[in-house]
C-alpha positions in Angstrom: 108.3 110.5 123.4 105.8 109.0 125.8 102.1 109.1 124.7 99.9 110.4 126.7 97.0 108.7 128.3 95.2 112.2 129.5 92.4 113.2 127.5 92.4 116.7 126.5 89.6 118.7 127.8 87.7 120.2 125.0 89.4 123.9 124.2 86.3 126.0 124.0 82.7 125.8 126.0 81.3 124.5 123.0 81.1 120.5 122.6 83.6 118.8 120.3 81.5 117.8 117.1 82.7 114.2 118.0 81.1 111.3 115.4 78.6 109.8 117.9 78.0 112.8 120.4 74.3 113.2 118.7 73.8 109.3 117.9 70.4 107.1 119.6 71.5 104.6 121.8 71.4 101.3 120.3 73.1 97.8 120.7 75.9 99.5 118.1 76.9 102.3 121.0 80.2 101.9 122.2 80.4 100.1 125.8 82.6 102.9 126.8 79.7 105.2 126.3 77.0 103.4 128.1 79.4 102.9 130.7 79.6 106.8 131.0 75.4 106.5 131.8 74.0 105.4 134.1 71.0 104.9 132.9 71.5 103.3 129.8 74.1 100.7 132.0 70.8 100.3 133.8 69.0 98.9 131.0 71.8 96.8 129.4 72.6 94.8 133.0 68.6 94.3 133.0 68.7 92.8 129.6 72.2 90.9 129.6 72.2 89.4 133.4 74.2 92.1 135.0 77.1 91.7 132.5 78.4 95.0 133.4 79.0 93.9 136.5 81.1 91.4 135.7 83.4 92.7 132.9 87.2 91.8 133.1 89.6 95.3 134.4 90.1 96.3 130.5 86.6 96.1 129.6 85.5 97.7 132.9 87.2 101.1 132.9 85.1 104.4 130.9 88.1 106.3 130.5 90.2 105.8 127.6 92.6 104.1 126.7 90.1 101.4 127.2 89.0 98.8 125.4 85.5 99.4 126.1 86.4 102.6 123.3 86.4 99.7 120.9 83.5 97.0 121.6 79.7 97.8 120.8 76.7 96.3 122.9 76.5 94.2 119.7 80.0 92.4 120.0 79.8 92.2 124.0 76.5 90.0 123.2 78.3 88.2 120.7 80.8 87.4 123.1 78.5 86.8 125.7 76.9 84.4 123.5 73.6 86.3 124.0 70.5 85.4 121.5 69.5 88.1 119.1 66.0 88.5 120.7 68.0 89.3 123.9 69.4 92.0 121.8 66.6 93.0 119.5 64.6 93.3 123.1 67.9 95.6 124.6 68.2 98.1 121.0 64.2 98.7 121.5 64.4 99.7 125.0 67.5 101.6 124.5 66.2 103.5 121.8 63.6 105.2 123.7 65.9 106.6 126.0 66.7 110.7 125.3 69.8 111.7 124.9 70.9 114.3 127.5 73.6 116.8 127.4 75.4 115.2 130.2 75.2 112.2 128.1 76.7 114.1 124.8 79.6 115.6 126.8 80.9 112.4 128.1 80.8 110.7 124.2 82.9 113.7 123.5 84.9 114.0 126.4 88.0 111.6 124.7 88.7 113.7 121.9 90.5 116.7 121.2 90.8 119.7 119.2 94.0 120.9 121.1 96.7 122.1 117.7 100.2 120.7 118.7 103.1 123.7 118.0 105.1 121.0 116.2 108.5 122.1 114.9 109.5 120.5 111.6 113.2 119.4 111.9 115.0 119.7 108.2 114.5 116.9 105.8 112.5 114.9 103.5 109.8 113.1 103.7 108.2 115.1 106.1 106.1 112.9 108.3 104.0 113.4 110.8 103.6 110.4 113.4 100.4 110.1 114.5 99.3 108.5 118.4 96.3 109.3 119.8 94.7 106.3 121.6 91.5 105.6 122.7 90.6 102.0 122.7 93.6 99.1 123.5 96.8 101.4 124.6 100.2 98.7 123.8 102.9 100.9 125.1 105.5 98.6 124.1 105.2 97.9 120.5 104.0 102.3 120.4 107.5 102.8 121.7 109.4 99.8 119.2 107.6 101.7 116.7 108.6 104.7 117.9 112.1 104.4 118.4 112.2 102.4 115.0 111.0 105.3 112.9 113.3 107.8 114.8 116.4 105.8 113.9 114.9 104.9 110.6 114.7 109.3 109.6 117.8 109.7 111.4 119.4 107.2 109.0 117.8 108.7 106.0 117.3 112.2 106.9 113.3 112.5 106.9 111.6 114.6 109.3 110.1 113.3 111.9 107.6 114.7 114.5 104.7 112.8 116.7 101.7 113.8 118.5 98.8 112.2 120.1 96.8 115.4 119.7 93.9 115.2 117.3 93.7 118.7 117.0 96.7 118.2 114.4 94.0 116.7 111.6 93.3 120.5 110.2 93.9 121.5 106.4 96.2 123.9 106.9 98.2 121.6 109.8 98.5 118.1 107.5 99.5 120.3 104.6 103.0 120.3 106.3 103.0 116.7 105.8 104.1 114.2 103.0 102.6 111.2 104.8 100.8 110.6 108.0 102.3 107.9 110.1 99.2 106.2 112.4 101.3 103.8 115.0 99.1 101.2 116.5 96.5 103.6 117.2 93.5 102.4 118.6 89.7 103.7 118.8 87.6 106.1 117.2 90.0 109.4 117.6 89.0 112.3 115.0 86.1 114.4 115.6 83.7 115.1 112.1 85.6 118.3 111.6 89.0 116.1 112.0 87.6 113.1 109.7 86.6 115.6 106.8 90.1 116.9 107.0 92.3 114.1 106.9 90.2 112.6 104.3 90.2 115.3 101.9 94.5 115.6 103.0 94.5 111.7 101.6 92.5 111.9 98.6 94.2 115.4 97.4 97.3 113.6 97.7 98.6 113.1 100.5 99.7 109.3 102.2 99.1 107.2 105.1 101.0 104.3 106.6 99.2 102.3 109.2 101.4 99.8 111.6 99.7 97.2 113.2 97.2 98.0 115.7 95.6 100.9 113.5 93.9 98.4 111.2 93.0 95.8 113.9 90.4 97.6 116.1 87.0 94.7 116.8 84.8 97.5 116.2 85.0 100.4 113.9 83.1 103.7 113.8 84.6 105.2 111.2 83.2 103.0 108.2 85.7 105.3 105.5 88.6 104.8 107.4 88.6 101.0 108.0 86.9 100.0 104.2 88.5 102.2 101.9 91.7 103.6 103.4 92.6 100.4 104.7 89.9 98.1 102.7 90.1 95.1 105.3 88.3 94.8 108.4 90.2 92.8 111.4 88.7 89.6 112.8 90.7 88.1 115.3 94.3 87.1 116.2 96.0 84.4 116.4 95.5 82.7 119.9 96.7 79.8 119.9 99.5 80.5 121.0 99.3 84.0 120.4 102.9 84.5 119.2 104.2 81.8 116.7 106.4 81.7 114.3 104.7 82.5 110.3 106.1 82.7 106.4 105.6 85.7 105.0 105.7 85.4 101.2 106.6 88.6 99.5 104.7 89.0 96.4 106.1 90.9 93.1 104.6 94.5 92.7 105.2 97.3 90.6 105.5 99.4 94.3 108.8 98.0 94.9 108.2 97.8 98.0 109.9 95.1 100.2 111.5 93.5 96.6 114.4 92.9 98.1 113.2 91.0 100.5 111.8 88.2 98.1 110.9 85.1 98.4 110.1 86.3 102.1 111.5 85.1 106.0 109.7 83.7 109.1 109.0 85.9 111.7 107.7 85.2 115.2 104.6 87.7 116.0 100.8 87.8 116.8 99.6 87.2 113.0 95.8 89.2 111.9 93.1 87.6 110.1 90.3 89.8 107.8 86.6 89.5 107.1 88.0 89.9 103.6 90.8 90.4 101.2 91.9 93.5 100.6 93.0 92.2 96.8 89.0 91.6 96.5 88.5 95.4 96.9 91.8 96.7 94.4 94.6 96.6 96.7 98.3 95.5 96.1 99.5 92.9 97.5 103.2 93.4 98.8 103.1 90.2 101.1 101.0 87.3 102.4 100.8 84.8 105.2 101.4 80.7 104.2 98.6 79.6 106.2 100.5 76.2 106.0 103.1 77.5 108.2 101.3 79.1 111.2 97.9 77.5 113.7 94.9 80.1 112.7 93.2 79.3 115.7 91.7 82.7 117.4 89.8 83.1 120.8 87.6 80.2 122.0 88.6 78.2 119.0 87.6 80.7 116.1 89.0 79.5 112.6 90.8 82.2 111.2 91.5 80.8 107.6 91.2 83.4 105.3 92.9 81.1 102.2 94.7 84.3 100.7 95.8 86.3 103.9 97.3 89.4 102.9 99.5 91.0 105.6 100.8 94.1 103.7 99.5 96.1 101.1 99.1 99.6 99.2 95.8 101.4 97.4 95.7 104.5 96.3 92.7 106.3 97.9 91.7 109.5 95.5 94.9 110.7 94.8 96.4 109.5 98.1 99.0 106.8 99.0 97.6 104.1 102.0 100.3 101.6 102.9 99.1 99.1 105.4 101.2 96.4 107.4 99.6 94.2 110.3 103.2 93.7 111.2 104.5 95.3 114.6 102.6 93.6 117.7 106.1 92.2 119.8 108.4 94.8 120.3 111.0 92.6 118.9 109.6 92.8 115.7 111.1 96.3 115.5 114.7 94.8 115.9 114.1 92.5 112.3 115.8 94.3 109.8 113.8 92.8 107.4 110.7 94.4 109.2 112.5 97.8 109.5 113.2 97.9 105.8 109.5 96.7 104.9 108.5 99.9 107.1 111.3 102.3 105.4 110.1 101.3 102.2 106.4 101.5 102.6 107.0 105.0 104.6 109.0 106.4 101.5 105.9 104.9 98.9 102.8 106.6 100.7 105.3 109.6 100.9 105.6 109.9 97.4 103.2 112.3 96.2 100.2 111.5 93.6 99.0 107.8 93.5 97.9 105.6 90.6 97.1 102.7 90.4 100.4 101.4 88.5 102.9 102.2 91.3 
């Protein structure tokens, strides 16, 4: 199915509880939400030369998908190369400025509470594939992904449905679900009401499989989401060239997960790098990056080096199942049968009910 790039209009009169509807402005709002006011884009072109005026086309646009959903004030300086008195100056002004209810709207106005009449087909895992999009919108590795997982349940019997409606995250809707399937998803999506539910769905139990894109945002807003469930935040890709052929190293693990698959096999694809790694913070490893086999040179030269690079893991979060894979940028990726039996078998772990620590 195609994802949708409309954004729902809120069902009821009343405002969406969205996470940042009620926040100051500061150098930590998203761009996309200044750029919805004009007077706080007022202040930040006073302070930063004008510099939104001269943002490139994907930066530019305030309605989602945009990746102005995913950048703060704070990264566009750091981009800029702006000096933090420049931006100590630009959060002061900012935060004198009162919120209005135009203002609150317009924060809201990309989220959802619409409840999707999905129709279960028979079989098991039941899995629920999640696509709601705010920030950078890759419709070709969505629809790899897509088609992959399809012919993936078909070939096992699970059942499979997919939305890009929010309104989905609600007890009594994710309680249908073994595992919730978030396919390079991008940007803050979940209202507060939407967050509380699908974390409480996780750590009761339930399991979560992230492909690609959903762990490798610039900017998160939802600090839960990106430290625990995943436990890694993105840094950069590689850039140079983007897409290059890397060794992935499978690593032995009690998940069985991808065992088969050991020592591990070069792929070609547009590797992550992480502030940190997730082993620091209790995850299992299921494979790594050889760093000797790949150039971890980012965007204007950064160094992406992390020295161990995991590139697929688990963690159990409460009693939940998180299974992670940074895997799935090039649509041809989908096509590796190596890479479609990493994503079978990391589907059928977070689907597998109560998580500890030894699985």
């Amino acid at each position: 199915g195609a994802v949708s790039a409309a954004v729902a209009e809120p069902s009821e009169a009343t405002m969406l509880d969205c996470p940042l509807r009620d926040a100051p402005w500061s150098v930590e709002t998203p761009l996309m939400d200044v750029l919805l006011s004009p007077r706080a884009s007022a202040i930040v072109n006073r302070h930063m030369g004008g510099v939104l005026e001269k943002l490139p086309p994907q930066f530019a646009s305030a309605e989602a998908p945009s990746f102005s959903a995913i950048l703060d004030l704070k990264a566009l300086a750091g981009m800029a190369g702006l000096s933090p008195d420049v931006l100590a100056a630009l959060d002061a002004e900012l935060a004198k400025l009162e919120l209005t209810d135009v203002e609150r709207t317009a924060r809201c106005k990309r989220y959802d509470d619409e409840l999707p009449d999905l129709t279960l087909p028979a079989g098991t895992p039941r899995l629920l594939l999640f696509q709601k999009i705010t920030g950078f919108l890759d419709e070709p590795s969505v629809a790899a992904a897509t088609t992959t997982l399809y012919e993936l349940a078909d070939a096992h019997g699970w059942s499979l449905v997919e939305t890009d409606r929010a309104g989905v995250m609600t007890p009594e809707s994710l309680a249908r679900f073994d595992a919730v399937i978030w396919n390079n998803t991008s940007g803050d999506v979940l209202t507060l009401s939407q967050r509380a539910a699908f974390r409480q769905y996780i750590e009761a139990g339930g399991g979560f499989v992230g492909i690609h894109g959903a762990g490798g945002d610039p900017v998160y807003f939802w600090d839960w989401y990106v430290d625990t469930l995943l436990g890694a935040r993105f840094i950069g890709h590689s850039s140079d060239p983007q897409f290059q052929d890397a060794k992935i190293v499978v690593e032995q693990s009690s998940t069985r997960i991808a065992q088969d698959l050991a020592p591990g096999w070069t792929l070609h694809e547009e590797w992550y790098s992480f502030a940190n790694s997730p082993r620091e913070s209790g995850a299992t490893v299921i494979a790594t990056l050889d760093e000797g086999s790949y150039s971890l040179v980012g965007r204007g030269g950064q160094d992406l080096r992390m020295g161990d690079h995991p590139i697929v893991w688990t963690r159990c979060v409460g009693q939940g199942r998180s299974f992670y894979s940074a895997i799935g940028h090039r649509p041809q990726v989908y096509a590796d049968e190596r890479h479609r039996s990493l994503l079978k078998d990391g589907v059928l772990w977070a689907a597998g009910g109560a998580c500890a620590d030894t699985q």
